[in-house]
C-alpha positions in Angstrom: 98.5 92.2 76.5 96.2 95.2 75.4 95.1 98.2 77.1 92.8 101.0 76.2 93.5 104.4 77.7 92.3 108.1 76.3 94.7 110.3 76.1 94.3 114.0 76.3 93.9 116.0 72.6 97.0 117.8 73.3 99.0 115.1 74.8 97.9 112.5 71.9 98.8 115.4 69.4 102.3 115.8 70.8 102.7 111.8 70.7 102.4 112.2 67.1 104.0 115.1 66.3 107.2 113.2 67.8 106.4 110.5 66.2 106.6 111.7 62.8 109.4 113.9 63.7 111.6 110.6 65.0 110.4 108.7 62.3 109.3 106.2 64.5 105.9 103.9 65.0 103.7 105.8 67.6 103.7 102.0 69.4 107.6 102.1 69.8 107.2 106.0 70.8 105.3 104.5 73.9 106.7 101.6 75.0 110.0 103.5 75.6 108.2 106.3 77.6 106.7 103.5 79.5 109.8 101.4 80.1 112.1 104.8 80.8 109.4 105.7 83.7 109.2 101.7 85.3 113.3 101.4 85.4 114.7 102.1 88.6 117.8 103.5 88.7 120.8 100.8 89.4 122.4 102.6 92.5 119.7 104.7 93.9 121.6 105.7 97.1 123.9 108.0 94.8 121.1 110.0 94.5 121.3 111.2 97.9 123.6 114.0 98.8 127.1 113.1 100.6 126.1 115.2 104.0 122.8 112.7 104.0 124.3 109.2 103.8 127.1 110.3 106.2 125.3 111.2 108.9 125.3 109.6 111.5 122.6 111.1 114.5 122.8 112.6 117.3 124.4 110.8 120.1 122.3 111.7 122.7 119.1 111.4 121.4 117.0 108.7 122.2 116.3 106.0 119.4 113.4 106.2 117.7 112.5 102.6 118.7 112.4 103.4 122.6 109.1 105.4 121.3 107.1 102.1 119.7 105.1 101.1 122.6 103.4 104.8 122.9 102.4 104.8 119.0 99.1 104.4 118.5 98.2 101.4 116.2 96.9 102.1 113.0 93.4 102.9 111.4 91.7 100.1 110.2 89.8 101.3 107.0 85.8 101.1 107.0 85.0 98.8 104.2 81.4 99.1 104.2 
């Protein structure tokens, strides 16, 4: 597949700068920015702290499901 996109001067500058300073093809330079921003991390619940994944509510409180019949349905968007 090709795609086409314009860069910004500065941002296409820097591209090459790194480029030339890695020694390595401006193509390769890209495809691993694009590939490092698309993987997901394997375990993304470790992200979250310790006090967040342990907690555990309020006992008291009533679930958030004893609330669904008063939501209001959604927007349906104007096409035309």
């Amino acid at each position: 597949m090709q795609i086409t996109i314009d860069l910004p001067p500065d941002l296409e500058q820097n591209l090459i700068r790194q480029a030339a300073e890695t020694n390595t093809p401006l193509k390769t330079l890209i495809l691993r920015a694009l590939r490092q921003i698309i993987q997901t991390p394997a375990n993304s619940a470790s992200n979250w702290p310790k006090v967040i994944l342990s907690y555990e509510g309020i006992p008291d409180f009533p679930a958030f499901e004893s609330y669904r019949n008063e939501l209001l349905s959604p927007c349906e968007p104007e096409l035309f």
